[in-house]
PDB file of N, H, CA, C and O in Angstrom:
ATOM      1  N   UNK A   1      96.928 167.730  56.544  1.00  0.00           N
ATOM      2  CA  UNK A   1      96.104 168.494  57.458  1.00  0.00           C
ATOM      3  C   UNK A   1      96.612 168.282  58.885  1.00  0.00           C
ATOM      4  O   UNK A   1      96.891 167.137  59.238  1.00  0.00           O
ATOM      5  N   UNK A   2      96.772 169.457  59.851  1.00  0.00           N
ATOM      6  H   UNK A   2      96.545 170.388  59.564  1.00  0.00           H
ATOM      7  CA  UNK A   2      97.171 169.401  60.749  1.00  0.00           C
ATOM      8  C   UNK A   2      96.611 169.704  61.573  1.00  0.00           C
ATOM      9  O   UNK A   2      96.018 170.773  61.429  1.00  0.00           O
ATOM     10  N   UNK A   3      96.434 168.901  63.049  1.00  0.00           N
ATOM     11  H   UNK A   3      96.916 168.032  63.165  1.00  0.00           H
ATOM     12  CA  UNK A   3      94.827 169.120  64.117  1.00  0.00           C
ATOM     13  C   UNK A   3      95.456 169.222  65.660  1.00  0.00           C
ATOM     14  O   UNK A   3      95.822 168.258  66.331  1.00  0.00           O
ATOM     15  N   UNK A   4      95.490 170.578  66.044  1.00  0.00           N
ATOM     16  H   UNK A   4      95.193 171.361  65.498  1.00  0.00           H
ATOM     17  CA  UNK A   4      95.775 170.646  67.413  1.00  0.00           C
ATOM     18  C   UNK A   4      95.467 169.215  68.450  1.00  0.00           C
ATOM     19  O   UNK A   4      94.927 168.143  68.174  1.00  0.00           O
ATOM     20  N   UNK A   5      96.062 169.727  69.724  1.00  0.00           N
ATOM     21  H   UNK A   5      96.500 170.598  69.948  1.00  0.00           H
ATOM     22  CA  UNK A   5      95.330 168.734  70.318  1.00  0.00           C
ATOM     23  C   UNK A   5      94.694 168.793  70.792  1.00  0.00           C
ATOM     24  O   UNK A   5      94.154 167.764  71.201  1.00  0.00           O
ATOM     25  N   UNK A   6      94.120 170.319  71.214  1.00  0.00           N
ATOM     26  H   UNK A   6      94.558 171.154  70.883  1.00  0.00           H
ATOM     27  CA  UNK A   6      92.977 170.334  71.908  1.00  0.00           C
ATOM     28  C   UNK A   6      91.349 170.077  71.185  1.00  0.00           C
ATOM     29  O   UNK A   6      90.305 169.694  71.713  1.00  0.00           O
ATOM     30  N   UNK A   7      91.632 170.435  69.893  1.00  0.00           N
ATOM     31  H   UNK A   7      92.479 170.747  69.464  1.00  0.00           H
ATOM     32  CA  UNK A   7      90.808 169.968  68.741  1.00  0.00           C
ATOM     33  C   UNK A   7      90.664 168.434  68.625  1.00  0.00           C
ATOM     34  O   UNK A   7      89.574 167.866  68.558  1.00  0.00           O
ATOM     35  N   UNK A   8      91.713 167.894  68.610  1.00  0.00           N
ATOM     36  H   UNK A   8      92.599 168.355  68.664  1.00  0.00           H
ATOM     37  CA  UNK A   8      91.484 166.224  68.319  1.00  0.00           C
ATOM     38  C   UNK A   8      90.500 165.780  69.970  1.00  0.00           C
ATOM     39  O   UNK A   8      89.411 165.213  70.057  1.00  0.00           O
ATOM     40  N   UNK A   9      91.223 166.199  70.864  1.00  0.00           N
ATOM     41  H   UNK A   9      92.108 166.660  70.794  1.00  0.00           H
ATOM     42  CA  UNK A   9      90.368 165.970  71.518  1.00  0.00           C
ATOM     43  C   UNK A   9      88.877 165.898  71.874  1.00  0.00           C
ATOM     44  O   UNK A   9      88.221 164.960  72.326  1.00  0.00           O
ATOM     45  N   UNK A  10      88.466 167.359  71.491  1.00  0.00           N
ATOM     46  H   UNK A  10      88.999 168.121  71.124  1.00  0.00           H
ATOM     47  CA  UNK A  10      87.471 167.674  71.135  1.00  0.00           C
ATOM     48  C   UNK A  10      86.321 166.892  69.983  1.00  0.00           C
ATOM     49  O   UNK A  10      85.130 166.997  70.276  1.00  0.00           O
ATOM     50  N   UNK A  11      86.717 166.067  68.601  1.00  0.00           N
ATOM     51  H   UNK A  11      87.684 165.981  68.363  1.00  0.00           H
ATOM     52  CA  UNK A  11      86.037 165.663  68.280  1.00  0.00           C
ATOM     53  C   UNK A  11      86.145 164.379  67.775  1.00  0.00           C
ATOM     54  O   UNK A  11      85.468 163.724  66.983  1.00  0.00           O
ATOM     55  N   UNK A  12      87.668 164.058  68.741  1.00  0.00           N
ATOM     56  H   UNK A  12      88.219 164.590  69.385  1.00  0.00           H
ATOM     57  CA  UNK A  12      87.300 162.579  68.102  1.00  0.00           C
ATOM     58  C   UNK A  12      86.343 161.604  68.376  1.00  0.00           C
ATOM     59  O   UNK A  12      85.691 162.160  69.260  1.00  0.00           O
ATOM     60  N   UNK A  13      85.767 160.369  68.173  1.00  0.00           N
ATOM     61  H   UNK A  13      86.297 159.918  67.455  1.00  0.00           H
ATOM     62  CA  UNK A  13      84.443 159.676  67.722  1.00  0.00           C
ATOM     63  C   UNK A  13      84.208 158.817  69.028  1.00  0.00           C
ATOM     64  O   UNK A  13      84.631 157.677  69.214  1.00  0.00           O
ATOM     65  N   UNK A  14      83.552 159.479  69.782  1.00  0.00           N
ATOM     66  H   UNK A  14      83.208 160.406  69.630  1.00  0.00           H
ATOM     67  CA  UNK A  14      83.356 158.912  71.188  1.00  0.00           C
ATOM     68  C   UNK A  14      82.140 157.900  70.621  1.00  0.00           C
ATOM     69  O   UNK A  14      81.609 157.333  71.576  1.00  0.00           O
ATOM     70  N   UNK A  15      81.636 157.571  69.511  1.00  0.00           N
ATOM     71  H   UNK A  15      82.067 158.031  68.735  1.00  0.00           H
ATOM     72  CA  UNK A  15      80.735 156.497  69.577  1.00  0.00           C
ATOM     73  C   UNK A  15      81.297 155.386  69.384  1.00  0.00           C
ATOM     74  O   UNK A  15      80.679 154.358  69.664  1.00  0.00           O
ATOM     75  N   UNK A  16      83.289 155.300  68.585  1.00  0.00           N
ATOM     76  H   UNK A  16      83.791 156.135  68.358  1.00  0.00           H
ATOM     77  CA  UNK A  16      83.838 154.452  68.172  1.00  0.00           C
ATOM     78  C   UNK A  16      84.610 154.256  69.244  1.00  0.00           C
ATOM     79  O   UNK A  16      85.041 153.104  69.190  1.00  0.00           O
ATOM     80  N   UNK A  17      85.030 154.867  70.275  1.00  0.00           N
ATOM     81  H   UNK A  17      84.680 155.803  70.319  1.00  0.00           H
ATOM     82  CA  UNK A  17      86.753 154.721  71.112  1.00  0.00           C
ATOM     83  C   UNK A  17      85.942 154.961  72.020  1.00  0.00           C
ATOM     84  O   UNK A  17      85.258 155.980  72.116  1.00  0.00           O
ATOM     85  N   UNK A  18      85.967 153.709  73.013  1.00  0.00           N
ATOM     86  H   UNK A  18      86.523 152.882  72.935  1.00  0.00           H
ATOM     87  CA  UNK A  18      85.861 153.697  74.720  1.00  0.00           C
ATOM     88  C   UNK A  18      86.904 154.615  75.707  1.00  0.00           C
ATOM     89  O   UNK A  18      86.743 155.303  76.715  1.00  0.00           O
ATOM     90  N   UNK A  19      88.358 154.143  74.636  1.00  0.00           N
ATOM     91  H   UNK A  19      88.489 153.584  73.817  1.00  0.00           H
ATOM     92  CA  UNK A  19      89.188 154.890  75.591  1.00  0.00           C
ATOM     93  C   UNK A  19      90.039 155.943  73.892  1.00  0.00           C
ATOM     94  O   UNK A  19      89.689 156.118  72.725  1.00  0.00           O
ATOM     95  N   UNK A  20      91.595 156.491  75.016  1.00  0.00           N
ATOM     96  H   UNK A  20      91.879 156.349  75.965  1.00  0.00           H
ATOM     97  CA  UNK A  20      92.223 157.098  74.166  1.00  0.00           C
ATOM     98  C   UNK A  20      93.173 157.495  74.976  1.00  0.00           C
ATOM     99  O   UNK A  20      93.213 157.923  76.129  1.00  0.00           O
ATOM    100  N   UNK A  21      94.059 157.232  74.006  1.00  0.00           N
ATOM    101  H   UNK A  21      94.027 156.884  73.069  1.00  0.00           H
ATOM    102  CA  UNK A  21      96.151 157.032  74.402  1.00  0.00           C
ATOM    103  C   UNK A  21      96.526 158.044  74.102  1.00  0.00           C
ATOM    104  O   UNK A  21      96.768 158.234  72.910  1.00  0.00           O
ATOM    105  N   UNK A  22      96.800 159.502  75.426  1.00  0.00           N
ATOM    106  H   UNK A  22      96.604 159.347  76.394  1.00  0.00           H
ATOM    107  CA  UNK A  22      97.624 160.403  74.525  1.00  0.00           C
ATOM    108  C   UNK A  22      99.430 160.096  75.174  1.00  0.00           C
ATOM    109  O   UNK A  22      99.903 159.722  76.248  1.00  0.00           O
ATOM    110  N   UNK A  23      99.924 160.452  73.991  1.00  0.00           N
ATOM    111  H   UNK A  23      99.540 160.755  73.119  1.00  0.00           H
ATOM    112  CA  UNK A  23     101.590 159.966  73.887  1.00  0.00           C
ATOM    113  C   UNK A  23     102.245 161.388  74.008  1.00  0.00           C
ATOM    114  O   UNK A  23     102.182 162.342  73.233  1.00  0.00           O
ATOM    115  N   UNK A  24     102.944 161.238  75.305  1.00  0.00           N
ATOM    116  H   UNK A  24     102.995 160.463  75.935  1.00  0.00           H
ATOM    117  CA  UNK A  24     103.996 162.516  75.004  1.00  0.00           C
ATOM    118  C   UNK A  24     102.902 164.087  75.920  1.00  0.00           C
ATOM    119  O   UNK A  24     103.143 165.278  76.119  1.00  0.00           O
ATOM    120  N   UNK A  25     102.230 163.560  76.093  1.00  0.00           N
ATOM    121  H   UNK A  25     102.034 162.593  75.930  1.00  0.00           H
ATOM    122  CA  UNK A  25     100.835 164.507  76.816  1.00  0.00           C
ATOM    123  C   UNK A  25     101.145 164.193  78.673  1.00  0.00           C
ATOM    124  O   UNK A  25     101.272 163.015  79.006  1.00  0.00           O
ATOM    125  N   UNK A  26     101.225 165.077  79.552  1.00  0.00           N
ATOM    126  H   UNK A  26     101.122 166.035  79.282  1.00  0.00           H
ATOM    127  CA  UNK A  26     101.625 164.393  80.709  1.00  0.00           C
ATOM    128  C   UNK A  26      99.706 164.617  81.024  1.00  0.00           C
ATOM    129  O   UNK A  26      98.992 165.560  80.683  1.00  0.00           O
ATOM    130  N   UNK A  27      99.350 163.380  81.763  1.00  0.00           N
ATOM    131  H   UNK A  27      99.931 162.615  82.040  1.00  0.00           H
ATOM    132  CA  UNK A  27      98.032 163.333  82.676  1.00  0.00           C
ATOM    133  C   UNK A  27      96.827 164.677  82.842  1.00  0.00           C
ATOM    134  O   UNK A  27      97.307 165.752  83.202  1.00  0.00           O
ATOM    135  N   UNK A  28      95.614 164.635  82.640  1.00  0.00           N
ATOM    136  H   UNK A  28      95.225 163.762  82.348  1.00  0.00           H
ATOM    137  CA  UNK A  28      95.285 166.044  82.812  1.00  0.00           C
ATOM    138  C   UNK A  28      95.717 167.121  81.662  1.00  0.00           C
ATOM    139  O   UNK A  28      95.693 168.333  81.874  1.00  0.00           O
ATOM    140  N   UNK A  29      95.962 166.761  80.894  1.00  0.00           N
ATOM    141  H   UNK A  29      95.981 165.776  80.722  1.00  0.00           H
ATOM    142  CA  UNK A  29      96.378 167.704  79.389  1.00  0.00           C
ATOM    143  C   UNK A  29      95.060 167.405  78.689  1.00  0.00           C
ATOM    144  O   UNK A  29      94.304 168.374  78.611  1.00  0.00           O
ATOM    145  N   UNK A  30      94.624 166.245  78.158  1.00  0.00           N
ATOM    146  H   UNK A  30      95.237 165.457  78.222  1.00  0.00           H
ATOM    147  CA  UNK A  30      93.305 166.088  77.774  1.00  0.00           C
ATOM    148  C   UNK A  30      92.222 166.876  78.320  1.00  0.00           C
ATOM    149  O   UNK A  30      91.636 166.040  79.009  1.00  0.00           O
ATOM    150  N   UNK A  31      91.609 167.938  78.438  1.00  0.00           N
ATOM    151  H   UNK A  31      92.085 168.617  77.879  1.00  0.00           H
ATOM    152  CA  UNK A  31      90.693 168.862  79.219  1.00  0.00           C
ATOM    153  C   UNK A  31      89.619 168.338  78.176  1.00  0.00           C
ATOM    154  O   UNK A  31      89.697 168.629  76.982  1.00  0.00           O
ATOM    155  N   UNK A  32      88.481 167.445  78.771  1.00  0.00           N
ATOM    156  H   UNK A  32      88.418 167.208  79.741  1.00  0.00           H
ATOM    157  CA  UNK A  32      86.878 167.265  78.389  1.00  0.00           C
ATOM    158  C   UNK A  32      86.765 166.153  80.065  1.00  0.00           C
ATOM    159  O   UNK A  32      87.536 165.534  80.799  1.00  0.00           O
ATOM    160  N   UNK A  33      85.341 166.448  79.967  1.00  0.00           N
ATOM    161  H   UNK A  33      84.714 166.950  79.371  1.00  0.00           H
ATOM    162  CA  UNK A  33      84.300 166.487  80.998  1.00  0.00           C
ATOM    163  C   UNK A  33      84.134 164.891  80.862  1.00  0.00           C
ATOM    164  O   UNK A  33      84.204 164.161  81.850  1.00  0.00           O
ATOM    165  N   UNK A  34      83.894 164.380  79.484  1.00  0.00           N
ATOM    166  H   UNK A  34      83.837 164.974  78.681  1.00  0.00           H
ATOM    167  CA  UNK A  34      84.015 162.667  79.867  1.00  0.00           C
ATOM    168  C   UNK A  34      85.082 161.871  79.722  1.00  0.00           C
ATOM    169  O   UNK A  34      85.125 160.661  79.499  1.00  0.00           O
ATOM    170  N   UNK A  35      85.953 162.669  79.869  1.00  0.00           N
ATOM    171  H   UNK A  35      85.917 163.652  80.050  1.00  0.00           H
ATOM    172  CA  UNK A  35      87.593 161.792  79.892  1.00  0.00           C
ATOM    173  C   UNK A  35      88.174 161.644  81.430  1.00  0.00           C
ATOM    174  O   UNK A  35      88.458 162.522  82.245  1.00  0.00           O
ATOM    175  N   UNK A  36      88.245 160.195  81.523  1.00  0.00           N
ATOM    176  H   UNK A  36      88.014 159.482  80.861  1.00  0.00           H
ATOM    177  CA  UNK A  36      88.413 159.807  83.006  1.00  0.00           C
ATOM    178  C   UNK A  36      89.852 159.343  83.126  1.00  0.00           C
ATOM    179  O   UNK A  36      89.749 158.132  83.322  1.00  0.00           O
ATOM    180  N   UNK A  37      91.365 159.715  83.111  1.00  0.00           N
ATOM    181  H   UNK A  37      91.449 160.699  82.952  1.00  0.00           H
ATOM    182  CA  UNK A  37      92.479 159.421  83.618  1.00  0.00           C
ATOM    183  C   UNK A  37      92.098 157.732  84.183  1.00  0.00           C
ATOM    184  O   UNK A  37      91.540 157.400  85.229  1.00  0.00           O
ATOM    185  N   UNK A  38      92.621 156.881  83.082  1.00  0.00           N
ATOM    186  H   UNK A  38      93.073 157.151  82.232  1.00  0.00           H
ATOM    187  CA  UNK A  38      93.092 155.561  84.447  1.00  0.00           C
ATOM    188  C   UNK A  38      94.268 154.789  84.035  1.00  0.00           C
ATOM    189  O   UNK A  38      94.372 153.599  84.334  1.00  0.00           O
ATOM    190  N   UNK A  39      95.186 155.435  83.341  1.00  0.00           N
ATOM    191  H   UNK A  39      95.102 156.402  83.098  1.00  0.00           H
ATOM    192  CA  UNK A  39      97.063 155.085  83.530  1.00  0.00           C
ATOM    193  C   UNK A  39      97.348 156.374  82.957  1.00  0.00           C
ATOM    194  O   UNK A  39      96.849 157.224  82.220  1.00  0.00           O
ATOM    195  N   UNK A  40      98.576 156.082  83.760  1.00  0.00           N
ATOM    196  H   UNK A  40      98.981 155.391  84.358  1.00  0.00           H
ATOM    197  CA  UNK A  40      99.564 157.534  83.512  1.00  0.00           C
ATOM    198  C   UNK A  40     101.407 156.958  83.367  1.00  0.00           C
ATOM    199  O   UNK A  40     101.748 156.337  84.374  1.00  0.00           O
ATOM    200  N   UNK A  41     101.829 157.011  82.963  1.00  0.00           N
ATOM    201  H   UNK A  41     101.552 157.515  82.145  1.00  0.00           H
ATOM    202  CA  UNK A  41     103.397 156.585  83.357  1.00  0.00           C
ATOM    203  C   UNK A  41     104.337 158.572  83.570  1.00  0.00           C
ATOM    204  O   UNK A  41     105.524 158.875  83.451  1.00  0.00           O
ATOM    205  N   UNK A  42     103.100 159.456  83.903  1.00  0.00           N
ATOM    206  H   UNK A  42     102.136 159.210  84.000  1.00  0.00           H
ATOM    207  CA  UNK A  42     104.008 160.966  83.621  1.00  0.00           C
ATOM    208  C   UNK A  42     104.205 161.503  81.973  1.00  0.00           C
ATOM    209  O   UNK A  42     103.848 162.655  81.724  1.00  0.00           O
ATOM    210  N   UNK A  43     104.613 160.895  81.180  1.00  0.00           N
ATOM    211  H   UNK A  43     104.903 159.959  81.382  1.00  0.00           H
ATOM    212  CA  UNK A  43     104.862 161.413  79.612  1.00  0.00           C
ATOM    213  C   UNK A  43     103.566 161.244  78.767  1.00  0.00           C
ATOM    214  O   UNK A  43     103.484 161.843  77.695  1.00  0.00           O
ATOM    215  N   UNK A  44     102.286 160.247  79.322  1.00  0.00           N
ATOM    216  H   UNK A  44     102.353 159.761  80.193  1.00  0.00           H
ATOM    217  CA  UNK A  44     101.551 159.675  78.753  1.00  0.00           C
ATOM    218  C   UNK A  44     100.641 159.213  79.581  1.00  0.00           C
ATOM    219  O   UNK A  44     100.765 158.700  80.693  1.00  0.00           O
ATOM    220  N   UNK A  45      99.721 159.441  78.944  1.00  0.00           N
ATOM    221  H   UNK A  45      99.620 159.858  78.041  1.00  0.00           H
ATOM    222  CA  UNK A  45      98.175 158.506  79.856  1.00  0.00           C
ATOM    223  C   UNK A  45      97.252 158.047  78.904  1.00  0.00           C
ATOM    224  O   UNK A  45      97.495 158.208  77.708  1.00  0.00           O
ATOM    225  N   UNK A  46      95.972 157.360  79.373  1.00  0.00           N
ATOM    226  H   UNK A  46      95.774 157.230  80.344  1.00  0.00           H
ATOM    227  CA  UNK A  46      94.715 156.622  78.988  1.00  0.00           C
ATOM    228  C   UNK A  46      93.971 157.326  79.273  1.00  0.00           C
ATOM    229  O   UNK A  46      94.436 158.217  79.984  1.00  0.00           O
ATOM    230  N   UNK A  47      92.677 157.431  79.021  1.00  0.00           N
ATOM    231  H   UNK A  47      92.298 156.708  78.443  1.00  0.00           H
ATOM    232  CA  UNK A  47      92.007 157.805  79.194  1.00  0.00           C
ATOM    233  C   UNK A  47      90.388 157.295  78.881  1.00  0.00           C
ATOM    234  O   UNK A  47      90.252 156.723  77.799  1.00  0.00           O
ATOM    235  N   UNK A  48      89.275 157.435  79.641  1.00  0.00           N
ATOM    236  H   UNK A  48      89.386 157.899  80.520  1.00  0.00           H
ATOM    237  CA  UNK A  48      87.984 156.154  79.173  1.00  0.00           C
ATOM    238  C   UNK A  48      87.406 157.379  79.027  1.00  0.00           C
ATOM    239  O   UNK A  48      87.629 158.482  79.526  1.00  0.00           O
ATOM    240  N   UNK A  49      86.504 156.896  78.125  1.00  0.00           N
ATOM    241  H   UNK A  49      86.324 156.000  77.719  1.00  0.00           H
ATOM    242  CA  UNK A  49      85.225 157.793  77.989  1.00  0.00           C
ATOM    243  C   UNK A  49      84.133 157.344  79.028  1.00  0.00           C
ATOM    244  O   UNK A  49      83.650 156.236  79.260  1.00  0.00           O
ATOM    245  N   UNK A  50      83.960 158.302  79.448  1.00  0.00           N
ATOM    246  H   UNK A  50      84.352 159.202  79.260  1.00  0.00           H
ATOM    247  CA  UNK A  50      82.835 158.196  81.169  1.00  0.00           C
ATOM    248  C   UNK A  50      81.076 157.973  80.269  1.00  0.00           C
ATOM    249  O   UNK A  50      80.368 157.522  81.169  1.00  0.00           O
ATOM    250  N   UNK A  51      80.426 158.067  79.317  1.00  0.00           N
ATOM    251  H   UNK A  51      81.001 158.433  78.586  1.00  0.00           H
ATOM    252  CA  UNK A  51      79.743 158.015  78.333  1.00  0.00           C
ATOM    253  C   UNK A  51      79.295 158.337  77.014  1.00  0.00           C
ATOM    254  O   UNK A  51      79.666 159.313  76.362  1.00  0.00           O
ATOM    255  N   UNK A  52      78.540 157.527  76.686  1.00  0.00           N
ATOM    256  H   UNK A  52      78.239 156.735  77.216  1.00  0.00           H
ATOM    257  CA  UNK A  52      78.797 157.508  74.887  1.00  0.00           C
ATOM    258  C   UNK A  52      77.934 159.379  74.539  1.00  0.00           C
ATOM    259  O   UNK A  52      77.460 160.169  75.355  1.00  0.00           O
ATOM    260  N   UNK A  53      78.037 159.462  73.282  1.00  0.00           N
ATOM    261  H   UNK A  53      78.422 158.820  72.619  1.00  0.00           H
ATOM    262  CA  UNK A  53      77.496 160.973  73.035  1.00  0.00           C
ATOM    263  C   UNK A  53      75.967 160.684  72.770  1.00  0.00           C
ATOM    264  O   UNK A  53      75.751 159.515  72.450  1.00  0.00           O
ATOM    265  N   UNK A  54      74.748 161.591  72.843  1.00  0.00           N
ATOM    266  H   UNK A  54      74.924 162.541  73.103  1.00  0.00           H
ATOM    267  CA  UNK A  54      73.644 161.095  71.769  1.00  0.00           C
ATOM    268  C   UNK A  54      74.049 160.886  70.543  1.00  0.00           C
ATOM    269  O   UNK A  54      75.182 161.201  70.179  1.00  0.00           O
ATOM    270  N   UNK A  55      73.110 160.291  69.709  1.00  0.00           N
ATOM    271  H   UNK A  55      72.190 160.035  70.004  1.00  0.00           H
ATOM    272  CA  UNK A  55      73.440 159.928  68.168  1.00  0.00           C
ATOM    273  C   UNK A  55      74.099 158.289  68.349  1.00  0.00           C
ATOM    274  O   UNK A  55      73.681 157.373  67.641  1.00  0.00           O
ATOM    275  N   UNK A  56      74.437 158.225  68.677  1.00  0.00           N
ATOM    276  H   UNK A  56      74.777 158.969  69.252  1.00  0.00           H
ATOM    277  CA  UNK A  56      75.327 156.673  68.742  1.00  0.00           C
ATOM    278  C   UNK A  56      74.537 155.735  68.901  1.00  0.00           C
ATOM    279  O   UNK A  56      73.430 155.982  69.380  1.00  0.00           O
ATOM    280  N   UNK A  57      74.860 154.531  68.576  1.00  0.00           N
ATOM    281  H   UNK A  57      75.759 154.331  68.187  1.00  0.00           H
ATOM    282  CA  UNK A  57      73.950 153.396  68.374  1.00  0.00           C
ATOM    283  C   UNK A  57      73.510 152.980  69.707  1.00  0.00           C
ATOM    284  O   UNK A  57      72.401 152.512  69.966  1.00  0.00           O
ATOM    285  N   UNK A  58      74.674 153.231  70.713  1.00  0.00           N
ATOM    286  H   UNK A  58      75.575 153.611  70.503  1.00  0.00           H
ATOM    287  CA  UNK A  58      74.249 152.430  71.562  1.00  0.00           C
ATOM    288  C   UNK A  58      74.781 154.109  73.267  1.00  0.00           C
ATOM    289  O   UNK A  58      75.861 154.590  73.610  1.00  0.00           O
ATOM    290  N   UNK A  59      73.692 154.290  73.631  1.00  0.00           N
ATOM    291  H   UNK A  59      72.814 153.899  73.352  1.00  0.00           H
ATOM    292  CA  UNK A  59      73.641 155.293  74.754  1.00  0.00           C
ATOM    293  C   UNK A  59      74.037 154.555  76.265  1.00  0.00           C
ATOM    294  O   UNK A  59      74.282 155.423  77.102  1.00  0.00           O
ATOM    295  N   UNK A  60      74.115 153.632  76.618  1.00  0.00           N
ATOM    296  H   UNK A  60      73.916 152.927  75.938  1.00  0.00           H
ATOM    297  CA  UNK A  60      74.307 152.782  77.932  1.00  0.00           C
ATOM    298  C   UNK A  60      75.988 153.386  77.793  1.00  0.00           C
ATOM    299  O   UNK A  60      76.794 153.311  76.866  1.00  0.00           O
ATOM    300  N   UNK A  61      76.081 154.041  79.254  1.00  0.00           N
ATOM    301  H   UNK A  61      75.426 154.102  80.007  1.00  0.00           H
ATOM    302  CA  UNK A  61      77.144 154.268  79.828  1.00  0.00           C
ATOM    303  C   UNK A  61      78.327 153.134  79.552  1.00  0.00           C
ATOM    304  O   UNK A  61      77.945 151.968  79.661  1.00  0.00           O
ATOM    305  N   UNK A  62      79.364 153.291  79.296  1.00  0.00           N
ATOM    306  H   UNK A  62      79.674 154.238  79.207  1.00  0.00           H
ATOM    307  CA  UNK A  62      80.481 152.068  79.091  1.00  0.00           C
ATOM    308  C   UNK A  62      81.118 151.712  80.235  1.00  0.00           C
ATOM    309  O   UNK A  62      81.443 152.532  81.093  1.00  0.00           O
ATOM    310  N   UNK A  63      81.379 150.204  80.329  1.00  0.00           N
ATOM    311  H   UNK A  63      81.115 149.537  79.632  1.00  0.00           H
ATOM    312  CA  UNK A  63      81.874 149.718  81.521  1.00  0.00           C
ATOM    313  C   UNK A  63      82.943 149.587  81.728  1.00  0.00           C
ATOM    314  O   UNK A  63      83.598 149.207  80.757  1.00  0.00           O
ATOM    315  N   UNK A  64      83.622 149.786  82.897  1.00  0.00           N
ATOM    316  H   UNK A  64      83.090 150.094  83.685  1.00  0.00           H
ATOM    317  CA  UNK A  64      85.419 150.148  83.128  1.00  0.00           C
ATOM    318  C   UNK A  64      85.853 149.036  83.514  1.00  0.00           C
ATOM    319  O   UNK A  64      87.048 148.896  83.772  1.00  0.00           O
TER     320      UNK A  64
END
């Protein structure tokens, strides 16, 4: 099975992953509203989740 990236982005498990490593993606390619850029080397960046989704065990904003 094969999953765009704007799709993976889209639903991967923000109740499990604080952050997320895209490889080969330059900075700003990730487009969602709680993804906060904090490394970049240009080919690749990090990215934090700015807060958890409802449903999740635990709703308290995550700390950077």
């Amino acid at each position: 099975m094969t999953i765009d990236f704007d799709t993976a982005i889209a639903r991967f498990d923000r109740c499990t992953f604080s952050r997320v490593w895209t490889i080969d993606f330059p900075v700003g390619r990730a487009r969602a509203a709680d993804l906060i850029p904090i490394w970049s080397d240009g080919r690749s960046a990090v990215y934090s989740v700015a807060s958890r989704r409802p449903g999740c065990l635990s709703s308290a904003p995550l700390r950077r």
